[in-house]
Structure formats: C-alpha cells, structure tokens
N, C-alpha and C positions, 0 to 999 in steps of 0.2 A: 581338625577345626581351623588351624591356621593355613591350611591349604586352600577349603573352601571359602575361608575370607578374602584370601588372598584376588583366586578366582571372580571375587564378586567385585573386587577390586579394579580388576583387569578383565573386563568382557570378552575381549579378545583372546583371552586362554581358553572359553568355554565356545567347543564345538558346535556349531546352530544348522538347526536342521535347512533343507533346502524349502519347504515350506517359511521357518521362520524368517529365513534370509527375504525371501518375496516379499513378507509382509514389510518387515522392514526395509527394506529398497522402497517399496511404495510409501511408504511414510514419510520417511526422507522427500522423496519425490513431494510429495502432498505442501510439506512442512516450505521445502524450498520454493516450492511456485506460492505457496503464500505472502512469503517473505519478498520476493518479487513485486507481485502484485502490490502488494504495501509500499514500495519504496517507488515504484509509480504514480500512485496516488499521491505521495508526499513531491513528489517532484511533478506531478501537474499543479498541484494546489500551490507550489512555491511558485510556479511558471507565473500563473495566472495573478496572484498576488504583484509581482514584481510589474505585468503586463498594466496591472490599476493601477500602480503604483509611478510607474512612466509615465503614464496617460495623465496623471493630476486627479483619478476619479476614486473621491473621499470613501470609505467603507463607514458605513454604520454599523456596531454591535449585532444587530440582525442578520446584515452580507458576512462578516466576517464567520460570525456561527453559520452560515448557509454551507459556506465553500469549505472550512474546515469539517464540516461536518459530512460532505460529498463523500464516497466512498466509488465512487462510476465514474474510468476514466474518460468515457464517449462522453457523459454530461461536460465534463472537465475541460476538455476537447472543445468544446460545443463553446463555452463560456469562455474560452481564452480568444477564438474566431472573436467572438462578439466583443470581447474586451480592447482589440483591436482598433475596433471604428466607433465605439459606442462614446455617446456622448455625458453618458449617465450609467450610477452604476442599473439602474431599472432596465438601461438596454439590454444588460449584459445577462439578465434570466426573464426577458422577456417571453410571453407563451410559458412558462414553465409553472 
C-alpha cells in the first residue's frame, strides 16, 4: 500500500503506455497553445488601452467592457490601427 501511494505520488515512477504518453503530449500541447493565446489577448487589450489612453480618448464603462471583454486578436489588431488616428472612442469600433 505504501508503495502504490507512494507511486501516485510520483507519476513519473509509473510506466505509461506509448498510447497514454500521445495523449498526453497533446494535452500539454492543447493546454500550452491556450495559455499562449490568453496572454495575447491580454497583451493586445493592454496595447490598445495604453494606445486610448496616449491619445486623451475617455472610455466609457461600455468601451471598457467591449475591449475587455474581446477575446479576437485580429478584432484587437483592428482597434488598436484605428486607435491610432481616431478621434473618438466611436472611431475606434466603427462598422463593427
């Protein structure tokens, strides 16, 4: 018993089949292109915050929940071009 605890303890003592190993390799894989992607997101929506925020162009509770709430970093992209030269925050999701 304190062997197989021990074991459970330490994954890496217990043998994994070459099927299990696949799956988990892709998982990992899965887990870390998530984690990526998130930390994109967070670093466009900083981008762009800091981009209104240079420019003098006020956010209202509405913009602020818009851009926080963006999860697409091509929209994200999109809005920071336009945060650039816009003279309003309206310019900056204009058509959208």
């Amino acid at each position: 018993l304190a062997l197989r605890m021990e074991s459970l303890m330490k994954p890496e003592m217990v043998p994994e089949s070459p099927a299990f190993r696949e799956m988990r390799l892709e998982l990992e894989a899965r887990g870390e292109a998530r984690g990526e992607e998130r930390g994109e997101v967070r670093g466009e929506t900083r981008a762009l915050l800091k981009v209104l925020s240079a420019r003098g162009l006020v956010l209202d509770l509405a913009a602020q929940q818009r851009i926080e709430a963006c999860r697409d970093t091509t929209t994200l992209d999109r809005w920071i071009v336009r945060a650039s030269t816009a003279s309003s925050i309206e310019d900056v999701f204009e058509g959208e």
